[in-house]
N, C-alpha and C positions, 0 to 999 in steps of 0.2 A: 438217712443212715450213711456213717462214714463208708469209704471206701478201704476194700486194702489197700495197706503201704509197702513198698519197696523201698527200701535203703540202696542207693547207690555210691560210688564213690570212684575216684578216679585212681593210680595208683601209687600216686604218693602216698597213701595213707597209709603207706609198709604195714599193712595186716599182717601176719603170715595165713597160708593156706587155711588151717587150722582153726584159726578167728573169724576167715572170709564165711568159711561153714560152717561155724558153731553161730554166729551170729544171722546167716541168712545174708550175708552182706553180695550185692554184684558191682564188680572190679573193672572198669573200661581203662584198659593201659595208654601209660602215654607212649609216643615213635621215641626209639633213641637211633640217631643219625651217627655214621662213622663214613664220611664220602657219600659214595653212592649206595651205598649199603643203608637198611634200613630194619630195624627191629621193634619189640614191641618189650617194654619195661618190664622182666620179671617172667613172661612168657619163654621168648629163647634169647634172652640177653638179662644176666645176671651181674650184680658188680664184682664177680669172681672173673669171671668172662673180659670185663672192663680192665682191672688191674692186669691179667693176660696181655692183652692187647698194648694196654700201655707201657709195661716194661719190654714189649718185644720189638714195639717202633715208636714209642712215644706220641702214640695218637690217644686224643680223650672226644668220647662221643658228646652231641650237642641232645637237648631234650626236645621235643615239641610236641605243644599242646595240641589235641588231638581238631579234628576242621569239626566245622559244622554239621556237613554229611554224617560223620562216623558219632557224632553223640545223636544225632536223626535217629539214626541208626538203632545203636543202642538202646536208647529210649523207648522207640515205637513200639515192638512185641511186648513191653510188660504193661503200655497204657495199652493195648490190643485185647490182651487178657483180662482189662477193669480195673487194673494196682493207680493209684495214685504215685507219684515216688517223691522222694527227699533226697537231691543228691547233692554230696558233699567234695569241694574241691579245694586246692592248694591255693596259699592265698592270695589275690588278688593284684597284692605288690609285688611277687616274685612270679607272675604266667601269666600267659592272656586265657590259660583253660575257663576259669569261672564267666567270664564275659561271653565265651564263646557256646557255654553248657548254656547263659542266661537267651542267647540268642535261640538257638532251640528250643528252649524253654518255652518261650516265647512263642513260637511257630505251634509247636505241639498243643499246648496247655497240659494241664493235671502233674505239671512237674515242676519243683519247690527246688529249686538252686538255693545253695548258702556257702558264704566266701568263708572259709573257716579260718580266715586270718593268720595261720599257721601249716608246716609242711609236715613232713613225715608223719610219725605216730601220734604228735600234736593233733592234725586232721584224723589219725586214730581213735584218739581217746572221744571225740566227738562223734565219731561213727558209730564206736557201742553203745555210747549215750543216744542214739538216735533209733539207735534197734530198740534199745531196752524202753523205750516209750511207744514203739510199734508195739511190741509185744505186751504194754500194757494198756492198749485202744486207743492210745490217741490219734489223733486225724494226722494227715500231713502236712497241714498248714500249723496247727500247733506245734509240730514237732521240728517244722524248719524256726517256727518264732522261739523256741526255747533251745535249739541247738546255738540262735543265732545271740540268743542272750546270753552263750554261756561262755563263748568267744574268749573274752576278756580273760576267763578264771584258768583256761589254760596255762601253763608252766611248760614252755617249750625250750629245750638250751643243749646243747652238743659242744666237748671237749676233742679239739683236734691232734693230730699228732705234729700235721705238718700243714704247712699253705700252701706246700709246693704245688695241690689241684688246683686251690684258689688263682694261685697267678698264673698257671695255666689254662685255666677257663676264664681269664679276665679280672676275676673277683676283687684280684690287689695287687699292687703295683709290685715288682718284681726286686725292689729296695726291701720292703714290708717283708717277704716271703726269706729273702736271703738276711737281713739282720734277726728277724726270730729264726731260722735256724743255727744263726751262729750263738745265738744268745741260748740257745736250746729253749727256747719261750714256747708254751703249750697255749694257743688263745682258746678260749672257751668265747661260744655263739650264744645268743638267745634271739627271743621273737621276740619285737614291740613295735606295736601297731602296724601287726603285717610285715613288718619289717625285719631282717635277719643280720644283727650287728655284733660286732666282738664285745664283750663286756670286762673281759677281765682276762689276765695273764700269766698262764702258771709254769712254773717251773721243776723238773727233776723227773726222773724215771715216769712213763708212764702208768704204772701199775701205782704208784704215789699219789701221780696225779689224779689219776680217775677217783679215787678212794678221798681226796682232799674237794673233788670237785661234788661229788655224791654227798659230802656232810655238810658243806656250804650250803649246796643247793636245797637241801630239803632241814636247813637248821629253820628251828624259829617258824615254819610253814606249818598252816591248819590243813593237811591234805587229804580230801575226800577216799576213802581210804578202799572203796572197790575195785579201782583199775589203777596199777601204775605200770609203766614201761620202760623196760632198759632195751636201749634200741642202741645197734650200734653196727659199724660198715664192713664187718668183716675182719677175718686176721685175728683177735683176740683171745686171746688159750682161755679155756674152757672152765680152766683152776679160777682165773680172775673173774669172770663172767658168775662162778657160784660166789666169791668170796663179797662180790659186789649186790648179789643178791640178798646174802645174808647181812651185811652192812647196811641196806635200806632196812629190811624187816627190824635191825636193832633201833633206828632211828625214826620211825614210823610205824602207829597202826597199817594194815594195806591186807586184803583179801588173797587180790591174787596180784601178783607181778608176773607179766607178760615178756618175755624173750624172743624181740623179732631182730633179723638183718632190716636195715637199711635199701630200697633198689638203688638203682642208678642216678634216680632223680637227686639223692643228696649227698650217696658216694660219689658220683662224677667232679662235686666241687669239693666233699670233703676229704675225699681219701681215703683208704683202708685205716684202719686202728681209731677211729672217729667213735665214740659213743655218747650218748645223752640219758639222763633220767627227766623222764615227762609223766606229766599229775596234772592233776587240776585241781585246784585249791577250791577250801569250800569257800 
């Protein structure tokens, strides 16, 4: 007889609260670093917190994946209690978290690491997907082999306001960051093969652009139509936020659309006024 499962996840997975509970889902935070200062992502360090910070002295925090010890940690009381777990982390190409959750892993047993190739709500949309097959009895080793086959069908991609984070945390070279802003260029991110690269370059007011980037993104897509997400870093009035709701709903079946912030892990490099729409295609 299988065991119970426990769903884990680290906290890029920008759940909100709300999702963390309604799905049963446990959150082990990443450290966000500012000197010697140290916090826990989403705990008591917010990206509202971060833009504070930044415009009061132009410091931006570093991320880090959390050690060995503290996923031990976390892990041990629910394999204590008999749960099997399935925990789900950022991908691969962008942290050392997953390497470092698989080394635990490894020590413990009875825990199922899976690289979900993708950051924010992208590692999201695979998390519900991972509930919603706990809860309907599959083991944990099915559920990390079909979370891990499902990788690929994600639709992960985010529309910036500015690079100015980017070339501040490294991201791009500070020519890059200073000609799209003079050009007023809006670049839009995606995810491929783990990988988080500019795809494309838009231009004009950003309430345009998000609205131009929304119809692109989901033109022409077979999208599995139970969970999508507008995820996005903050700053963004509330009027555009529904009008962009309603713009998906016109251009797609979709159950529910999810409205989470962004933590620190993807405002730090994106910025305030950063949003994405993520799916997963059938």
């Amino acid at each position: 007889m299988s065991k119970s499962v426990i769903i884990t996840a680290d906290s890029t997975c920008d759940l909100s609260p709300e999702l963390v509970e309604r799905y049963s889902v446990k959150v082990l935070p990443l450290s966000i670093l500012l000197g010697d200062e140290s916090y826990y992502d989403g705990l008591n360090f917010t990206p509202a917190d971060m833009y504070r910070r930044y415009r009061a002295d132009g410091t931006l925090p570093k991320t880090s994946a959390p050690s060995v010890q503290r996923f031990l940690d976390f892990f041990r009381p629910y394999l204590d209690e008999g749960y099997e777990i399935v925990h789900l982390d950022i991908s691969s190409e962008l942290s050392s978290t997953f390497s470092t959750a698989c080394i635990a892993a490894e020590e413990l047993g009875g825990v199922y690491p899976v690289d979900s190739r993708m950051l924010s709500t992208g590692v999201g949309l695979l998390v519900i997907e991972a509930a919603e097959c706990r809860d309907r009895g599959m083991s944990a080793r099915e559920i990390a082999e079909h979370i891990t086959s499902l990788t690929d069908k994600v639709d992960t991609s985010f529309v910036l306001d500015t690079l100015e984070f980017m070339w501040k945390g490294g991201r791009c070279s500070g020519v890059a960051a200073l000609g799209a802003n003079l050009l007023h260029l809006k670049p839009a991110l995606e995810m491929n093969g783990g990988k988080l690269g500019v795809y494309k370059k838009y231009r004009g007011n950003m309430k345009s652009v998000y609205k131009q980037y929304v119809t692109e993104r989901l033109a022409g897509k077979s999208v599995r139509p139970g969970h999508v997400f507008i995820t996005n870093s903050g700053e963004i009035e509330d009027e555009t936020l529904r009008e962009l709701d309603e713009l998906v709903r016109s251009l797609i079946p979709v159950q529910e659309i999810h409205h989470t912030t962004a933590g620190c892990t993807v405002a730090s490099h994106c910025g305030p006024k950063t949003l994405g729409v993520l799916f997963i295609n059938e």
